[in-house]
C-alpha positions in Angstrom: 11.1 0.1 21.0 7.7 0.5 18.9 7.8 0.6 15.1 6.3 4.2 14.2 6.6 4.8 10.4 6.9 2.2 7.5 8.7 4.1 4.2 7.7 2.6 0.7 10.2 4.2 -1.9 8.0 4.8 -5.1 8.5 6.4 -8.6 5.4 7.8 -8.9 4.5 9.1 -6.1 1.6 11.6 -6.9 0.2 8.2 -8.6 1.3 6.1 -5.2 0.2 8.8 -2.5 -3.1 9.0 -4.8 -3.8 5.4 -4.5 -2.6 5.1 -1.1 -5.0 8.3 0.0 -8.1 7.9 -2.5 -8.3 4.1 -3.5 -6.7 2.3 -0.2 -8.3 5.4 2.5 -5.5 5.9 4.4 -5.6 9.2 6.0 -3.1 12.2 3.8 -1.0 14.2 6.4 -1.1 17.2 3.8 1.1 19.7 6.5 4.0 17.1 5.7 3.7 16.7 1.8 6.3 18.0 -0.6 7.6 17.0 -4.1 9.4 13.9 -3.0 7.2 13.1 0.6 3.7 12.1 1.4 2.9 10.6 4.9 -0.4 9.0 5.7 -1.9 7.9 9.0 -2.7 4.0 9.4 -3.9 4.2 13.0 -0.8 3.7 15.1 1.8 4.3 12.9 2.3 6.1 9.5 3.0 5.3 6.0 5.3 7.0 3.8 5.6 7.4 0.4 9.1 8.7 -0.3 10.0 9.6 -4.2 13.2 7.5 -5.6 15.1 10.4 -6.8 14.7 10.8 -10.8 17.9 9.8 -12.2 17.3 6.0 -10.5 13.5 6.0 -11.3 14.3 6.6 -14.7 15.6 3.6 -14.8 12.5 1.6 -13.4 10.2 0.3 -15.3 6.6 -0.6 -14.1 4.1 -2.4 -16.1 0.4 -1.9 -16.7 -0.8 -4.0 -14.7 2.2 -4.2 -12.4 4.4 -6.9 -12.1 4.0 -8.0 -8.4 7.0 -7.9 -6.5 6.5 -11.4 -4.9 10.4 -11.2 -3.9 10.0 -8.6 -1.8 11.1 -9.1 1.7 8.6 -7.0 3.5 4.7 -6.9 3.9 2.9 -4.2 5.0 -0.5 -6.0 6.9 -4.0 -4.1 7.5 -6.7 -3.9 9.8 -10.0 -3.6 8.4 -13.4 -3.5 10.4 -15.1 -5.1 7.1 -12.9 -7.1 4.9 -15.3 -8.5 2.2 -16.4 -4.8 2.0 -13.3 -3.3 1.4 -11.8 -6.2 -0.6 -15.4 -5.5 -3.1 -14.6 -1.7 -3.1 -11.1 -2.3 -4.2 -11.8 -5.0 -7.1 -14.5 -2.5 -8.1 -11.8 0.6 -9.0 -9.7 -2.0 -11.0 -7.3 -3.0 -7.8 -5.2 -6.0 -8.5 -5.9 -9.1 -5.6 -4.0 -12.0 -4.9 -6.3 -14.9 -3.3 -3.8 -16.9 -1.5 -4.1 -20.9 -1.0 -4.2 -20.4 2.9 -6.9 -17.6 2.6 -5.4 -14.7 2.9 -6.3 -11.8 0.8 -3.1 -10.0 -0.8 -3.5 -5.9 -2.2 -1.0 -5.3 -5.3 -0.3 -1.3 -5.7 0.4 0.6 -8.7 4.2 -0.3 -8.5 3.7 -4.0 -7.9 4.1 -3.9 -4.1 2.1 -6.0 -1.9 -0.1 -5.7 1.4 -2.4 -7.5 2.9 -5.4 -6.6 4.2 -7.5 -8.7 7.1 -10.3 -8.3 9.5 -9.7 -7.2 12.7 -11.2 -10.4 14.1 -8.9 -12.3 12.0 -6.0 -10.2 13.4 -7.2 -11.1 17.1 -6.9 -15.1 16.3 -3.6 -14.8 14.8 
């Protein structure tokens, strides 16, 4: 068995698949993109951003900036060839980071949800 997509249910997901896409750099899959679906590639697997259907996400409320979901039971993790690069780019367009006591570096998206993001060296020690 090999994991081959990770689904993130989002609100806004023109906002979410715009961040995900523009700010983070994953890779758009445009062929598979309709109102309530955006895919991305994120090398061996993809991400996907799957609309909560209107009548729940009215119901949802998401701050500016977002309350970080530090209850939630999953974490996405990322590879990056350059962390303090990428980590620079993302504090410069306004991107929430969580500094954690042992060192790692946590991403907080538009809806509160959190990844990481590490070098790849870092990923080869671990």
């Amino acid at each position: 068995m090999r994991l081959n997509r990770a689904l993130i249910f989002v609100k806004d997901l023109d906002l979410m698949a715009s961040f995900y896409g523009g700010t983070v750099g994953l890779e758009s899959i445009d062929d598979s993109r309709t109102e309530s679906w955006a895919e991305f590639n994120a090398g061996q697997i993809r991400i996907i951003l799957h609309a909560i259907p209107p009548h729940i996400a009215a119901s949802i409320e998401i701050t500016l900036p977002p309350r970080t979901r530090e209850e939630n039971p999953i974490k996405l993790i990322f590879e990056v060839d350059d962390l303090d690069a990428k980590m620079k780019r993302l504090q410069s367009e306004g991107v929430t980071i969580v500094q954690r006591p042992w060192g790692a570096c946590d991403v907080v998206d538009p809806e509160g949800n959190i990844f990481q993001i590490l070098s790849v060296e870092g990923s080869a020690q671990e």
